[in-house]
Every structure is written in structure tokens, then in C-alpha cells.
Phi, psi and omega in degrees: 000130163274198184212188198288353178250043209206326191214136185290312183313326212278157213359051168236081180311353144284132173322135206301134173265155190263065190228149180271154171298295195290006145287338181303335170329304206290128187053057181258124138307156146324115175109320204260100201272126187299140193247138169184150198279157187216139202219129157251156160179116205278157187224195162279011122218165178281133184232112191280148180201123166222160185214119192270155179312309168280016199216037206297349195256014171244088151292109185266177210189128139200189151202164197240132184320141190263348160302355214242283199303309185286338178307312186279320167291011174250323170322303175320303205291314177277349163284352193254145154280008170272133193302113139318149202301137187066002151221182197295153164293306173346265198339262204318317195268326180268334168258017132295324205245319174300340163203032209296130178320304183285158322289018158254098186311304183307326196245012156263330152312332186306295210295302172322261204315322175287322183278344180284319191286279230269333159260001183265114187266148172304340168277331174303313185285353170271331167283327181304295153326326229230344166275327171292310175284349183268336173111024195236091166289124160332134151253128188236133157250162190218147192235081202286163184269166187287330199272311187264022189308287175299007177282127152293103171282288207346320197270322201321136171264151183237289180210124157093249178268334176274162190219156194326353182281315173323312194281287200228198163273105165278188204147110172294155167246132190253146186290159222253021163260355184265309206279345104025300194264154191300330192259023194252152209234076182298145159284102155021142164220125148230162177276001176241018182293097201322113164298118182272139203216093144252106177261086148085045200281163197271144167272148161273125214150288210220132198293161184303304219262009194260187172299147170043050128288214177285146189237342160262334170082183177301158182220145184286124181287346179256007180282147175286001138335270209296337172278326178313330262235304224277311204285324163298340200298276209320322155248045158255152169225149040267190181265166180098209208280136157261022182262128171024068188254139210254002207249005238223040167319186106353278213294324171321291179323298178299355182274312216258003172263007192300329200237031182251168179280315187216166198221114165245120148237147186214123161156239185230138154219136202255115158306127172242212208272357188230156167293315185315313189279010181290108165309098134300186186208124184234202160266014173311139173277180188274003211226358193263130138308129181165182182237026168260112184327140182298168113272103166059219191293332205267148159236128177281194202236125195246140115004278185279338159289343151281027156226339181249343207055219160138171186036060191036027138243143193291180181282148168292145144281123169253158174244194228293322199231140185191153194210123177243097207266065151220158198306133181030058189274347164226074200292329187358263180340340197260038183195138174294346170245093182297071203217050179267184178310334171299302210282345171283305179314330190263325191287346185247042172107340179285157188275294179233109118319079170264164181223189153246124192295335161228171181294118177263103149335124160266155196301335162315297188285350153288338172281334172295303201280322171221132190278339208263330175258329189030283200238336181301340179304339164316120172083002179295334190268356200258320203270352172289304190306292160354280198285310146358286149324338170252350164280342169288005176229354155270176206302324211211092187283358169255344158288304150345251166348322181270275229303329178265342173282313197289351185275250231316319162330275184299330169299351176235086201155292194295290143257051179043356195288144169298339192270014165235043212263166178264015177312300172267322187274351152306322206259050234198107173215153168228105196270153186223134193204081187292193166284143161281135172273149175297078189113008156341122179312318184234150225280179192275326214280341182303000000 
């Protein structure tokens, strides 16, 4: 199939506008790597928008027909384990992974090349080009509509095994009234700064093997987990076990993030009907202050009570980076009011947020589910958590982060083996939602 350096025509559903790619070029400084907000926003077709940083005054524009958009996202969609209307997470886990899209090399390139020819507009993949050929990699921050809220540009394909993680630096974009606003406060970053560690915390409830059980399973002590795990002790906090600690609430939380740098969560989190009700799950009891409906003994930890609080609990302090290594953890985007567990964390002082765009198989259920990996499924979710945890500790965690996706690119582009397939390292996005700098190029209203 072709793409976009491959066909002028491909994915604009419009007449070709008469503008060169290698304009993007005119007033890029020396040095300075290009940046531009990239904007979807649905209608009765998808309406595209991006503005480059050094160009604050050429704002591009199209749209695409949405007979173009929905056939390749409803494709998008039955390829993700996140459960579809009328089914079971069971359900959803067993037909992603069991003959599953994202583990078929040939028919996830199928899949790339389609989504790229029907969302990539063609003036953009020509500046994209024409940026790549001068030798100036890109930063897009990109800002999705609830229908394309789960596309991975990382998977975009451009030309031949490469994909769009090759080209440039993703980053979500929060919308500019949160990132924005005049009362929001970043937190402090230092690199000797205590790291807050909820690795696979106990529900309260609910058996290790059950819903909202354990999501690591046993963990090896020579794994590289557990050496991650071990090299963080002099600024982890709390101190003591970091694996399945039942002690580990709000409040606990709010105690061990006052002074911290970063936040590792590894454990569950549940999407409701809203952004706002999107569940961590911590070890809270039923006796934990907040306004979020019980399960049984357990109350989770909402969204809106981590960015507002209630019922005599204050708002969280987050600190500058954090990261929610659980199923669909970063839904924000699937909702016309994008106000999910990212947009709290970042309204409450974090910088970079990373998540996930879908439900992430734990190494059990891949090893259960595709036959094609069996005992080999050891360490893909383990090994994320790795590289996520070591992009939070560079100067720059979204770059850091696309470099272990593009090695995992080329290793599932190259040989095809399922255990680098992008099924857990696709659904890996981090949004940076710096301090507005002061006197900024491009206006906030953008």
C-alpha cells in the first residue's frame, strides 16, 4: 500500500493545496528543534490543525471526510484489547491477542499504512519530509479528538519498516485551558529528588488472582524490575518492600509524594462514563475519605478527587513526572471534557505524565492468550515498566521514552517476533504540560 512519500494525493481528501513541505524550513534557528501543536477535532468530518513554533503566524488547516476516518478507527479498534461495546475485558483480551492484529507483523504494517493514508494530510507528511531530509527531528505535540483519542503516531507508517516514532518526538497535548491556567503550578524536578514507588499494591477485596488482583505476578529478584526497583532504594519512598504493600492509600500517598520528584504506579486503573470518575486503585479500605463510590471494602482513588478533592479530602500534590503503567490509564481524550487522571495530575503540578492509550495484557494473560508467545511473554510488561521508569529519570522523558519505542520498532519491523510486537510499547504516550513560558510564540489561544 502506499503512504504518504510514496503518493502526493494520500490522505487529503481535499485538492492538493499548493504549498511546498520545505517551507517549514523558513525561520527554523539554528539549533532549535522543531516543535508544532498538532490539533484533530471531530465534526461531521475530522478537522486537523497544526502551528509551528517558529511560524506562529502560518496555521495549517484541513479535513477529512469522516467516510475516510471511520472504516480505519473501527479497524483501529478491533485490533486494541480494550473491550468493545457488549464486551467482557475476557472478550477483548482474547480477540486482540489470540489472532490478534498488533502480533501479526504483516497485518500491523497493513494496519499502519492504512491509518497513516486516511490521518496524516499530506501537507503535513511533506513538512515531516522535508524536516527529516535536512537532518531536523521534530517534536509534535499532539492533541486527539475522543474518535482518534487511541491512534499511536509511533505506529504510523511513512516509508518502507519506518514509522512515525522514526521520524519525529510525540507528546500529548492538554487542552489549553488546563495547561494554561493562571492557578496551575508546576512541581519542582530534581534528579536526586525521592521517587514514590506503587508497584502492584494490594486491593483491598480482591484475590492476587482475580479482578483487580495482582498485575505482576511473582517477581524475580535477579529481574530487571527488581534491579530497577533495587538502584532507586537510597530515593524510594515509602522505604521497606516495594511489591504488594496493602499500606499504600490517599493518604499514605499524599504523605510520600509532598517532597517527591516522581510517581511509578504500576497496578489498575478502571475508565467509567466520564473522565472525571477514572479509577486508580490504591489499597484503600472502605473507612478512606473521598466521594467515590465503594467496591465492596475497596474505594477507588477518581480523578476528580485527585485534582479537587472532597468530603475532607484536600487536592493531591503531584510531583513534576509520574507515570500509570495500567490498563487505559490515559482515557483523557476518548471524552469531550478531557479531564481524566493525566489532566489531574498535570492540573496538580506534574509536568510529564505518562500513560496508556489501551488496556494493557499482563505477562499471564499473553502467555495464556497467544499461543505464538507462550513462556516467551516473560518480561514484555516488566520491561516497559523499565524503560518508562529510566525515561523519568532523563533530562527529557519523551525523548528518552521514543528511543526504547524506536529500538522495539526496529526489533518488530525486523523480525517480526511477537514479544516486541507494539501491543504494550504502542500504548505508552506521555503528555508534557510545562509552565507557560512568559511572552510565548505561540498564543495560548492556539
Amino acid at each position: 500500500m502506499s503512504n504518504w512519500r510514496d503518493d502526493p494525493q494520500l490522505g487529503s481528501p481535499l485538492p492538493i493545496l499548493k504549498t511546498e513541505g520545505a517551507n517549514v524550513l523558513i525561520d527554523l534557528p539554528d539549533g532549535a528543534r522543531p516543535t508544532a501543536r498538532l490539533r484533530f477535532v471531530d465534526g461531521a468530518d475530522l478537522f486537523v490543525s497544526w502551528v509551528w513554533a517558529h511560524q506562529p503566524d502560518s496555521p495549517r488547516m484541513t479535513i477529512i471526510g469522516r467516510e475516510l476516518v471511520s472504516p480505519v478507527l473501527d479497524r483501529l479498534a478491533r485490533a486494541l484489547p480494550t473491550p468493545l461495546a457488549g464486551e467482557t475485558g475476557i472478550d477483548a483480551l482474547r480477540r486482540a491477542l489470540t489472532d490478534g492484529v498488533l502480533l501479526d507483523a504483516d497485518r500491523e504494517q497493513h494496519l499502519a499504512q492504512a491509518l497513516t493514508a486516511a490521518l496524516v494530510p499530506q501537507w503535513l507528511g511533506s513538512e515531516l519530509n522535508a524536516l527529516e531530509q535536512a537532518g531536523r527531528r521534530p517534536h509534535l505535540r499532539i492533541q486527539l479528538s475522543p474518535s482518534t483519542a487511541q491512534l499511536p503516531w509511533e505506529l504510523l507508517s511513512t516509508s518502507g519498516d519506518e514509522r512515525g516514532i522514526d521520524m519525529a518526538d510525540v507528546s500529548v497535548l492538554l487542552p489549553p485551558t488546563l495547561r494554561n491556567d493562571p492557578a496551575r503550578t508546576v512541581s519542582p524536578w530534581s534528579p536526586e529528588a525521592p521517587v514514590v514507588a506503587v508497584l502492584d499494591p494490594v486491593v483491598p477485596g480482591f484475590a492476587t488472582g482475580g479482578e483487580l488482583g495482582s498485575v505482576l505476578g511473582p517477581v524475580d529478584a535477579a529481574s530487571p524490575l527488581a534491579q530497577a526497583v533495587q538502584e532507586l532504594d537510597a530515593r524510594r519512598i515509602p522505604s521497606g518492600a516495594a511489591l504488594r504493600r496493602s499500606d499504600i492509600g490517599r493518604i499514605a500517598l499524599a504523605e510520600a509524594v509532598a517532597d517527591a520528584g516522581r510517581l511509578l504506579y504500576v497496578g489498575h486503573v478502571t475508565a467509567s462514563t466520564h473522565a472525571l470518575d477514572a479509577r486508580l486503585h490504591l489499597s484503600d479500605g472502605a473507612d478512606a475519605p473521598g466521594t467515590t463510590p465503594l467496591i465492596g471494602a475497596h474505594r477507588p482513588y477518581s480523578a476528580a478527587e485527585i485534582a479537587l478533592g472532597g468530603d475532607a479530602l484536600a487536592p493531591l500534590r503531584s510531583p513534576n513526572r509520574v507515570a500509570l503503567i495500567a490498563c487505559d490509564s490515559g482515557t483523557d481524550m476518548r471524552f469531550a471534557e478531557p479531564t481524566g487522571l493525566v489532566a489531574a495530575f498535570a492540573h496538580r503540578g506534574a509536568e510529564y505524565v505518562t500513560a496508556t492509550r489501551w488496556t494493557l495484557p499482563t505477562e499471564a494473560g499473553l502467555r495464556r492468550l497467544a499461543p505464538q508467545l507462550g513462556d516467551r511473554a516473560a518480561g514484555m510488561l516488566t520491561d516497559a515498566i523499565v524503560a518508562v521508569n529510566a525515561a523519568h529519570e532523563a533530562a527529557d522523558p519523551v525523548a528518552a521514552l521514543g528511543a526504547w519505542q524506536r529500538e522495539q520498532r526496529m526489533l518488530w519491523t525486523s523480525t517480526g517476533d511477537p514479544r516486541h510486537s507494539p501491543i504494550i510499547w504502542g500504548a505508552l504516550a506521555t503528555a508534557w504540560t510545562p509552565a507557560p513560558a512568559a511572552g510565548a510564540s505561540i498564543p495560548s489561544r492556539n
